[in-house]
N, C-alpha and C positions, 0 to 999 in steps of 0.2 A: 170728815165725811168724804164719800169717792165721790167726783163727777160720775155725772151719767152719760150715756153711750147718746141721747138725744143732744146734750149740748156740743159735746167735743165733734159733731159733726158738722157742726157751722162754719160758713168760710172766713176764713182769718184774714185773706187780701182782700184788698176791692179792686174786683175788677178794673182795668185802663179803659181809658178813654180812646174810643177807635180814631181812625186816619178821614174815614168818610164822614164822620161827625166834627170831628175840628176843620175839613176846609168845607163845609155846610155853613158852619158860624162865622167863618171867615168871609165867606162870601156873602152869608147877611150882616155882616161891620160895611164892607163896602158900600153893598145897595141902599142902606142906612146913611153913608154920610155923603151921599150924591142923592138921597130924598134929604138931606139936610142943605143943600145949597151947594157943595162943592164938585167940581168940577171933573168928571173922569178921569180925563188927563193926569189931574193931580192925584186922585185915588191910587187910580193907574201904578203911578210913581215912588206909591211911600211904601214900606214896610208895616208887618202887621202889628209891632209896636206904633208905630207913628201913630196907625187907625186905632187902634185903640184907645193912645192916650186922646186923639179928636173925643171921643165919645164921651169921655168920662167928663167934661166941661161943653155941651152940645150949646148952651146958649151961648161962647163967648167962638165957637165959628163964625167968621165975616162974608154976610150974605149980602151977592153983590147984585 
């Protein structure tokens, strides 16, 4: 049987994820793990790997 003209019109990609949406989520990982006890400074300092992996284990951060 042929497709039809209505399906072969749908998008094949999906869409990217834009530039002002990823440092949006970026800067709420931050403000996240300084409302979790840590320290700006420190935040400050790490990379967005480091923040992230803080997040994925939030009760074994040491709140001082």
């Amino acid at each position: 049987m042929r497709t039809k003209r209505k399906f072969m019109k749908t998008q094949l990609t999906r869409p990217r994820k834009g530039g002002a949406a990823k440092r949006r989520r970026q800067t709420d990982h931050r403000k996240r793990l300084v409302a979790l006890g840590v320290t700006q400074e420190t935040v400050d300092g790490m990379n967005q790997k480091e923040v992230r992996d803080m997040l994925k284990h939030p009760a074994k951060i040491q709140q001082d």
